[in-house]
C-alpha positions in Angstrom: 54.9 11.1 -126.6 58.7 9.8 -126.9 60.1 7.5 -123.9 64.0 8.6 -124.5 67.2 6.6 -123.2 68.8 9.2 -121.3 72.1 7.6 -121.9 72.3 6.5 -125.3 69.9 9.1 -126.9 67.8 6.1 -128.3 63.8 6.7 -128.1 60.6 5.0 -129.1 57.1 6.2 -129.2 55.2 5.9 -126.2 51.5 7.4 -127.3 50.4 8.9 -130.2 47.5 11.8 -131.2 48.1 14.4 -128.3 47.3 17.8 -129.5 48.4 20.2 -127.0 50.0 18.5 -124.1 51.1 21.2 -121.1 52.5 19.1 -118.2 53.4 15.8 -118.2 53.8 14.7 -114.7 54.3 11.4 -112.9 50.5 9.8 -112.2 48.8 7.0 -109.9 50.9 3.3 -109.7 53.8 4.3 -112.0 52.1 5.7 -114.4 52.4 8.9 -116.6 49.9 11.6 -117.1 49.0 13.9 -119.9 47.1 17.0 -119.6 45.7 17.4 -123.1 43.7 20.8 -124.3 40.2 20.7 -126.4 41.1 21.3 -130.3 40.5 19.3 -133.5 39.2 16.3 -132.9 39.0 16.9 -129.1 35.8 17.9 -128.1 36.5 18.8 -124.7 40.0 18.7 -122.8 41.2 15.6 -120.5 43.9 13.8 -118.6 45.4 10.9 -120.4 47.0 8.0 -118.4 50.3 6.2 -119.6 51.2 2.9 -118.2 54.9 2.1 -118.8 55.7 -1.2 -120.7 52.2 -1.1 -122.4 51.3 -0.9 -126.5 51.3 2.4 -127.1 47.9 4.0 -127.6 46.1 6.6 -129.9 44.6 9.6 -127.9 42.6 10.7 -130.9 44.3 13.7 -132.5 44.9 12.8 -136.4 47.2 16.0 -136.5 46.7 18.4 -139.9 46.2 16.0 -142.4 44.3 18.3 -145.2 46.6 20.5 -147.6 47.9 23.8 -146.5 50.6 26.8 -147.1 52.2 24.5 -145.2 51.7 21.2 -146.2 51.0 21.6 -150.1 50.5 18.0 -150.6 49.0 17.3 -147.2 50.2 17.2 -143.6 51.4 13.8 -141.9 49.2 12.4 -139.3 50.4 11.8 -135.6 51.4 8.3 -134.3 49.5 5.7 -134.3 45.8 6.6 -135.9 45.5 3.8 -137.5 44.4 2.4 -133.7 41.3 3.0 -132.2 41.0 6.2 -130.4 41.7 6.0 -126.4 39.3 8.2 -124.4 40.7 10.3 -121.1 40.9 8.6 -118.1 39.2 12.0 -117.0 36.9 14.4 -119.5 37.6 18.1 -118.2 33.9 19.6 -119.5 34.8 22.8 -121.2 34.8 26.0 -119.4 32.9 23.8 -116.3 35.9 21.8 -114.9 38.6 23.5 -117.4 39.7 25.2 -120.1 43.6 25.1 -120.5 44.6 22.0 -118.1 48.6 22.5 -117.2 51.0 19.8 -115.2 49.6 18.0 -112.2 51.5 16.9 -109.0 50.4 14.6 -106.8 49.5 15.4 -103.0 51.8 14.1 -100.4 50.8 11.7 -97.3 50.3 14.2 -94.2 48.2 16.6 -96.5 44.1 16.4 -97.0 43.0 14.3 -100.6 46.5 12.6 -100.0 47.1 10.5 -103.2 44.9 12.9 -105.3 46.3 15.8 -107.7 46.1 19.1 -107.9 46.1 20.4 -111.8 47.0 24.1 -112.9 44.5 25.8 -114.8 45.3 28.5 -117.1 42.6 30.3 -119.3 40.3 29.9 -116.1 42.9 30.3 -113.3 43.1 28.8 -110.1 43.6 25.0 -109.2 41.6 21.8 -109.2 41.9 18.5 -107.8 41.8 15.4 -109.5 40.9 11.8 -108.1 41.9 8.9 -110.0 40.9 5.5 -109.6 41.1 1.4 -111.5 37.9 0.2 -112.8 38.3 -3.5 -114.7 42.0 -2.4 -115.4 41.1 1.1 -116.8 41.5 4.2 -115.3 39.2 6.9 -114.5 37.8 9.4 -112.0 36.7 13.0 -111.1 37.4 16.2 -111.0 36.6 19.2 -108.7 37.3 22.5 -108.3 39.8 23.6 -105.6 41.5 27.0 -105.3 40.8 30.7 -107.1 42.3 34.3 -106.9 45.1 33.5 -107.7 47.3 36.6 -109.8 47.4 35.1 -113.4 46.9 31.6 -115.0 48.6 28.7 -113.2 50.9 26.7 -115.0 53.4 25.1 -113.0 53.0 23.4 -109.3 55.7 21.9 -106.9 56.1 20.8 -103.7 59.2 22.9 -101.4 61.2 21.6 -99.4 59.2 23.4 -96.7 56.1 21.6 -97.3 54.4 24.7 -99.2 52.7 24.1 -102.8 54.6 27.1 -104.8 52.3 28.0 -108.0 54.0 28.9 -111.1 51.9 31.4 -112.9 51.9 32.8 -116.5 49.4 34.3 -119.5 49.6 35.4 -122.9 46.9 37.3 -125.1 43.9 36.3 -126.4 41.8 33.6 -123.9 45.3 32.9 -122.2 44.9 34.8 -119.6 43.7 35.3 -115.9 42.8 38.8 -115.2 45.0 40.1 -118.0 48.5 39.1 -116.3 51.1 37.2 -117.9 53.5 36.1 -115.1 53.5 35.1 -111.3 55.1 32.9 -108.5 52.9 32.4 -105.1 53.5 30.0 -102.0 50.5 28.4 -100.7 51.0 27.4 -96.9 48.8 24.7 -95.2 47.4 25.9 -92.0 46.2 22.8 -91.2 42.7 23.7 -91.1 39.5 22.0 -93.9 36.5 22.6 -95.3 33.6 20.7 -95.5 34.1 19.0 -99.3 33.4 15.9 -101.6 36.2 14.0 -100.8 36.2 11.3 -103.4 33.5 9.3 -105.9 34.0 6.2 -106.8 31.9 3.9 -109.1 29.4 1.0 -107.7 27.9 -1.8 -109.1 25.0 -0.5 -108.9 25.7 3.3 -109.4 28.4 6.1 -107.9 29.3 6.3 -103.8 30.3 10.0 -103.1 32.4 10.0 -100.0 32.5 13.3 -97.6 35.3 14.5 -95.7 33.0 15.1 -92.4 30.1 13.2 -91.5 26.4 14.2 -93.2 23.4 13.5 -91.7 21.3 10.5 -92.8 18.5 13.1 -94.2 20.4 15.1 -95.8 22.1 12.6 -98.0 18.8 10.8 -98.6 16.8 13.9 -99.4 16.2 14.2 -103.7 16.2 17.3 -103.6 19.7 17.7 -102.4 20.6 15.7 -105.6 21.3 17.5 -109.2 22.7 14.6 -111.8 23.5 14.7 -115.3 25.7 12.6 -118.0 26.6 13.0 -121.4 29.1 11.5 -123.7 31.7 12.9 -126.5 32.0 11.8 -130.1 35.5 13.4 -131.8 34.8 15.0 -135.1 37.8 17.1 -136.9 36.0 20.7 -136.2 37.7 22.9 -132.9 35.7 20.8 -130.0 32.3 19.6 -129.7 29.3 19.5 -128.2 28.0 17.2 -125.7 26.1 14.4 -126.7 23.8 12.0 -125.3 22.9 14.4 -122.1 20.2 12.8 -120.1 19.5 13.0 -116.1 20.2 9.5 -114.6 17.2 8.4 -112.4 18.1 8.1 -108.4 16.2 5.0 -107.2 18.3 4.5 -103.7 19.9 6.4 -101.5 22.6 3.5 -99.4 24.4 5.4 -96.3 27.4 4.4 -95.0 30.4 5.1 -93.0 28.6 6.8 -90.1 27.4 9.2 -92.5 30.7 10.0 -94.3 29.6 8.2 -97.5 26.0 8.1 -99.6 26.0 5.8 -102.6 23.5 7.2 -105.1 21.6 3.9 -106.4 21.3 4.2 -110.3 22.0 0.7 -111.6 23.7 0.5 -114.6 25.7 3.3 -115.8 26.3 4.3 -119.3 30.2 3.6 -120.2 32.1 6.2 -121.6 30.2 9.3 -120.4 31.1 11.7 -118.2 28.4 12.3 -114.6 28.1 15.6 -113.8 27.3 15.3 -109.9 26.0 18.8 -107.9 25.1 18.4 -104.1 23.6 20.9 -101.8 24.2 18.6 -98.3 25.2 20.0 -95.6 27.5 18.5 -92.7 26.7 17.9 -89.4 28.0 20.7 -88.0 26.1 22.9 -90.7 28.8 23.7 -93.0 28.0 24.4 -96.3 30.4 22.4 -99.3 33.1 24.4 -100.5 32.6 23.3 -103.8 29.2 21.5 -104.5 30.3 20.1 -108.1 32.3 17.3 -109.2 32.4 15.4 -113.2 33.2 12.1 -112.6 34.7 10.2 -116.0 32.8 6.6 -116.1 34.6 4.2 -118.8 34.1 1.1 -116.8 31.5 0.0 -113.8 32.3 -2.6 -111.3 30.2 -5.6 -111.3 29.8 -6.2 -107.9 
């Protein structure tokens, strides 16, 4: 990632060891975000967070180091691997969350998740929405799923001037591709109506709060079986992806209601750093509304401690 003086033409490095970046957009507070695809040493793909002013970091790919047609005596390897590799502020869980993340824009005030993202998909087409959040000074959050149907992979998001979200389509051969289509441009138009969703998850000192967008009732959000967790962790080897690792089913021991039933913290204690919680709820609101989308991966690098 080059930071380039639009004036002068001078540049310096900003981040090192993205593979396949598609999108960098403006993120949370200032910062820059990277949609980054799974590959060599990426064993799944993620959203990487760039704070202006900082040491640049190493996202983890090492770039084609070995001898080839190409490189007879050996490629050159990316920027700065001789740092530590820099997880994703948020893992996208292969073929789950995502597949081919594209650019991100942020949603407006006035709209519904105001402050969240929306991310273009385009191997598994439609949109999802992405909630960041600071945790001991390091960035993470969730993911969820958002919009489908739409003609071919999405790509490309703005905002109009009419307050429409127009979707930037496009595909190629191979697994780049929605329904076989290559191109497309549609306008999505709020009608000002919602569905009953996970609006937000945050982490706890004592485990994750999941926060609804309309109220729940108490026995529903304190009923187990209404519950599905499971974590896992990545470990970057130089082979196309990887595997989980680590998957295990955290233990609910609480159930802590709050905000006149708008909010549920799942009591867990501590939480294993650096793994991503795969969260699946089958509540239904108070007015019997089933979620639009009962799944959400929440990225976990850092836990409050209080």
């Amino acid at each position: 990632m080059l930071r380039i003086n639009a004036k002068t033409g001078e540049w310096t490095e900003a981040a090192g060891g993205v593979r396949t970046p598609n999108g960098i957009s403006l993120g949370p507070d200032g910062t820059i975000i990277i949609p980054d695809n799974q590959g060599a040493w990426k064993p799944a793909s993620g959203i990487y967070v760039v704070t202006p002013g900082e040491k640049p970091k190493f996202f983890g790919y090492y770039g084609s180091t070995g001898k080839s047609d190409f490189y007879p005596d050996g490629g050159v390897p990316t920027s700065f691997s001789n740092q530590p590799i820099v997880s994703p502020a948020v893992w996208l869980p292969q073929s789950e969350a995502s597949n081919s993340p594209a650019a991100l824009v942020q949603i407006p005030e006035g709209q519904p998740y105001a402050g969240q993202f929306y991310m273009a998909e385009i191997t598994l087409g439609g949109m999802r929405r992405v909630q960041f959040e600071k945790v001991n000074g390091v960035w993470q959050g969730a993911v969820y799923r958002h919009s489908h149907g739409f003609e071919a992979g999405t790509n490309r998001l703005a905002w109009g001037p009419d307050g429409c979200l127009y979707v930037g389509c496009m595909g190629a051969s191979g697994n780049w591709s929605w329904r076989g289509k290559q191109f497309g441009l549609q306008r999505l138009r709020p009608t000002g109506n919602t569905v009953f969703e996970i609006e937000s998850i945050h982490a706890a000192a004592d485990g994750l709060t999941i926060r609804f967008n309309r109220p729940v009732p108490a026995e529903q959000l304190q009923n187990p079986d209404n519950w599905l967790l499971a974590a896992w962790t990545y470990e970057p080897k130089p082979n196309y992806g990887g595997p989980k690792v680590g998957v295990h089913q955290p233990e609910i021991t609480g159930f802590v209601v709050g905000d006149e039933g708008r909010s549920v913290r799942l009591v867990m204690g501590k939480l294993k750093t650096d793994h991503v919680y795969h969260i699946a709820s089958a509540v239904t609101s108070a007015d019997a509304e089933n979620l639009w989308s009962g799944e959400a991966w929440y990225t976990l690098h850092q836990q409050p401690s209080e």
